[in-house]
N, C-alpha and C positions, 0 to 999 in steps of 0.2 A: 510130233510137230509136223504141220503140213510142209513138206520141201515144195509143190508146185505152185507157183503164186498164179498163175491163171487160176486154179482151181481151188484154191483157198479165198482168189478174189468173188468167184461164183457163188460160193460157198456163205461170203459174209452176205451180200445183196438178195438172200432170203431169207424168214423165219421159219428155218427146220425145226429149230425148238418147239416153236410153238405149233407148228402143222402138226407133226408130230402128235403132243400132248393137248390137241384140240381145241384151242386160245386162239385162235384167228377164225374172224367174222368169215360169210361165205365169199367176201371180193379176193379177202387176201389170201383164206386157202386156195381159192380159183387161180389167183395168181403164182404160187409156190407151184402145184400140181401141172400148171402148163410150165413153170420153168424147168421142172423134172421132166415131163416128157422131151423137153428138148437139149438137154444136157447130159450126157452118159456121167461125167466127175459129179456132178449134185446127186444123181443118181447112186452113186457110190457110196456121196457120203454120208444121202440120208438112210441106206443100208446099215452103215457101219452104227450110226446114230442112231436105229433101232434095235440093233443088237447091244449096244451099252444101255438101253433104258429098257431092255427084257425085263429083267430082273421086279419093274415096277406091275407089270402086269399079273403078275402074283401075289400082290397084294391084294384083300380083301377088304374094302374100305366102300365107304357110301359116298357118289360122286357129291362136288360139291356142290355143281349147281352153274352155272353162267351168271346167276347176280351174285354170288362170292366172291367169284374170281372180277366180275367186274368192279365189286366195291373195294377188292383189294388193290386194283390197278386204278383204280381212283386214288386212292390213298397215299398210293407210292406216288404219283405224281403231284399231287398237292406238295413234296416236299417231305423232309423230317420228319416224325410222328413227334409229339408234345410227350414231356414224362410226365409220366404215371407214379404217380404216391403209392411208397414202396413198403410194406410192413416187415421189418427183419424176421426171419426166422429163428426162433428158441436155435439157439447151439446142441448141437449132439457131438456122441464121441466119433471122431474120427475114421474109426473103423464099421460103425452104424450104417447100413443101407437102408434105402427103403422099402424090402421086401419084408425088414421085419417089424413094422410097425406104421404108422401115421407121420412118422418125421422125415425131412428129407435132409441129407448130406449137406456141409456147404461144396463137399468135393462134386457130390452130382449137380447142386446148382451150377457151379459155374461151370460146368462141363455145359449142362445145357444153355445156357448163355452163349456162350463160345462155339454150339453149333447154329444157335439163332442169329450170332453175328456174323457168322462162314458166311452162312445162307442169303441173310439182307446183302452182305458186302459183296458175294461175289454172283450168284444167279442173279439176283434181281438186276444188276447193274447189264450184265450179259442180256439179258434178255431185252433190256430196254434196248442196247444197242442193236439188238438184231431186229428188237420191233422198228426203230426208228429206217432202218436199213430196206426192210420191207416198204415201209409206207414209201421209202426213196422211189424204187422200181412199183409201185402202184402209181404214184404221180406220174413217172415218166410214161406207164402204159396210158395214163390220161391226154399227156401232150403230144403222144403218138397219135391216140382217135382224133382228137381235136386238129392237128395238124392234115389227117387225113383227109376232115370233115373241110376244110380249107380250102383243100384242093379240089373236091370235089364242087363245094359252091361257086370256087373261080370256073369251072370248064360249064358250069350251069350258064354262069355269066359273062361268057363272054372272055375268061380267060382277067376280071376281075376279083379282085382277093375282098374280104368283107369291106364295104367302107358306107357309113351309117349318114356321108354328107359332111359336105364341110359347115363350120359353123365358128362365129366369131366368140362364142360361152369358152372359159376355161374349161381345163378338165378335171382342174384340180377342185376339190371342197374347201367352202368356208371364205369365198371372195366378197367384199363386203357388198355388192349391188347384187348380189342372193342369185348371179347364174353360176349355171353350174351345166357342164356335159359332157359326163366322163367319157374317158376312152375308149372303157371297156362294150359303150355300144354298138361299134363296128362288130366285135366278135359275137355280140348277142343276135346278132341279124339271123346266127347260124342256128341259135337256140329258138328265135322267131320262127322259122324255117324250118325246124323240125331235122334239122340235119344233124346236130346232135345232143341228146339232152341235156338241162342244168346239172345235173349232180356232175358230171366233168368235169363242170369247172371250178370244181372243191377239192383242194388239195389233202389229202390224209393226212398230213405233216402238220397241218393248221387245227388243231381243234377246234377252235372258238368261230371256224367259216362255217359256212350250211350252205346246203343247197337249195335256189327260191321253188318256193309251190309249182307244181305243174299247171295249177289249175292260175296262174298269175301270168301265164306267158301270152295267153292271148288280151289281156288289158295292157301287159306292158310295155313298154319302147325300149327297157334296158335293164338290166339284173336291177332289184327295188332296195336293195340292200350293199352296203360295203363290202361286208360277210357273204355276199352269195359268188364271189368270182375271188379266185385265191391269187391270180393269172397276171401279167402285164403284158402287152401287144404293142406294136407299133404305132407310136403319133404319129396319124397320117396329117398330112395338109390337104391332100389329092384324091383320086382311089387311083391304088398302084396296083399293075397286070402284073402277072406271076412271072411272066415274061421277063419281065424289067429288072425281076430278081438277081443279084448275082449270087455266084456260091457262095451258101453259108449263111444266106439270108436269115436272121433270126423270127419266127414267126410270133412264137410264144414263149414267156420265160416264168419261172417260179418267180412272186411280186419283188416289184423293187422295193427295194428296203425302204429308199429315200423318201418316199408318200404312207407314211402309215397313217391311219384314218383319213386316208384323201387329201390330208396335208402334207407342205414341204419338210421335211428336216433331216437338212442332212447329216451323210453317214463318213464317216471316217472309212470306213471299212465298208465297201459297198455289195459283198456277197449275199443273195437273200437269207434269209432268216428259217425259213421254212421246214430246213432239214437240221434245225441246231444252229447257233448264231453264228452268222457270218459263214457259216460251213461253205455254200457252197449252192451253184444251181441248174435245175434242170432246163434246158435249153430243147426247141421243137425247131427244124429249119427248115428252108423249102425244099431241100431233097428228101425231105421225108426221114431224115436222121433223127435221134434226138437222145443227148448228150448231157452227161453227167463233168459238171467243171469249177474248180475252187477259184477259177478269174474270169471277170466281166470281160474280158476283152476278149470275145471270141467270136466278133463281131466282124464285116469282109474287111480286110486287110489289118485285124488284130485291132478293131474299133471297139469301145468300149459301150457296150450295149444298156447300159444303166444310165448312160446320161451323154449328151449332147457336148461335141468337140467346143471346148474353151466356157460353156455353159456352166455356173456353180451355184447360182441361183433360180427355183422357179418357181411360177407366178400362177402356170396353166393355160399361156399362150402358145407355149413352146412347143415345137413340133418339128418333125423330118422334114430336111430339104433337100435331101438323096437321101440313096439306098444306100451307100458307102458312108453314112453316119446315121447309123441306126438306134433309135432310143424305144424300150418299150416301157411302158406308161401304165396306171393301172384305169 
């Protein structure tokens, strides 16, 4: 058992399993391999985690392929598998193996049952956790560049942070007079701008997001899709100087729960959804920090960043009136 919990914390926030045994696309090995180089404890433990899976490289077996293993982790996700109609086996005696004929034991069956359910119960579930762990720290290297990409277009402009114009359209979808201007096109100014690409701003956590066509960024005015930005940002009213920022200013956050399809409904529980329900979110701030936390209120002076002081209902009018009550919006 690990005693160092710094280095057991290291340890869960990659998929060594999977770098490892070659199951990560080339973002997330990129992303494992720079977290090794910069960590001597990961570095240890992916040692130690190669010398227990030695043993595999001696096997002679015919790889299985990347659409295998894809259709496998498809399957594990979908849920339960459906049963399978089951034909009993003729009984034999007891002491019968299979080495001497066509029949097989009921002792060897449910021996192998009992290693196929070790297997589903305890790897697959591991490894999900470490996959889901990993996608954690790829999002957050996403609201790093993105945050970067921030600072960069404010000192372009003047020391202004993105702001796409005010405008009296909600932000929210599905208002009955059919306007509609979402939030999210302050931050696309940056993807207009070439400062940093779409796929960004697609969280790994989210399956069902995309990232929009490259070849769409010059007819557009704003991600063309719900699906194309995983992200919530500040409801500006203004455009606000970086300046103006106090510590801790939140930039960009994993979506707010409260707007799923660009609609209201709120959450009891208002942690984003993104990393596993209600887990928990990644946070981009104007120091350039960006922070993993299971409470919204991490906002300047412990403000609750999902939603607006004494606000419980919205409509899509709704927007910042200081920096000391911060709300990001999708």
């Amino acid at each position: 058992m690990n005693s160092n919990p710094d280095k057991q914390d290291k340890a869960e926030q990659v998929d060594l399993i999977g770098y490892r045994l070659g199951l990560l696309d080339r973002d997330e090995a990129a992303c494992v391999a720079a977290a090794l180089r910069e960590s001597p404890e990961l570095q240890a433990e992916h040692e130690a985690l190669a010398e227990t899976l030695a043993p595999l490289s001696m096997l002679e077996v015919e790889p299985a392929g990347a659409a295998l293993v894809r259709q496998i982790l498809d399957r594990v996700n979908e849920g339960p598998p459906a049963t399978l109609p089951f034909q009993p086996l003729a009984p034999v005696e007891s002491g019968e193996m299979s080495g001497g004929g066509g029949g097989v034991s009921w002792r060897e069956l449910v021996g192998l049952a009992a290693a196929i359910a070790l297997f589903v119960g305890v790897f697959i579930p591991a490894y999900q956790r470490q996959r889901t762990a990993s996608q954690r720290v790829l999002c957050m290297d996403n609201l790093r560049q993105i945050g970067a990409a921030e600072t960069q277009y404010a000192a372009a402009f003047g020391g202004v942070l993105p702001f796409a114009g005010g405008t009296e359209q909600p932000w929210l979808a599905g208002d009955p007079a059919g306007r509609y201007a979402p939030n999210s096109r302050h931050p696309y100014l940056m993807v207009k701008g070439r400062w940093i690409p779409p796929h960004m701003f697609v969280c790994p956590g989210r399956p069902n997001d995309r990232p929009m066509s490259s070849d769409a960024i010059e007819v557009s005015d704003g991600f063309p899709e719900l699906c194309n930005v995983s992200y919530s940002t500040p409801a500006l009213s203004a455009a606000l100087r970086q300046s103006q920022c106090v510590d801790g200013f939140p930039l960009i956050v994993d979506q707010n729960p409260q707007f799923p399809e660009g609609k209201f409904s709120p959450r009891e529980h208002l942690n984003a959804d993104s990393h596993g329900y209600a887990a928990g979110q990644n946070v981009a701030r104007d120091d350039g920090s960006v922070i993993w936390t299971d409470s919204t209120r991490v906002g300047p002076g412990g403000d609750d960043i999902m939603r607006l002081n004494d606000v419980f209902e919205y409509h899509g009018f709704e927007r910042m009136l200081s920096v000391s009550d911060a709300m990001l919006a999708p």
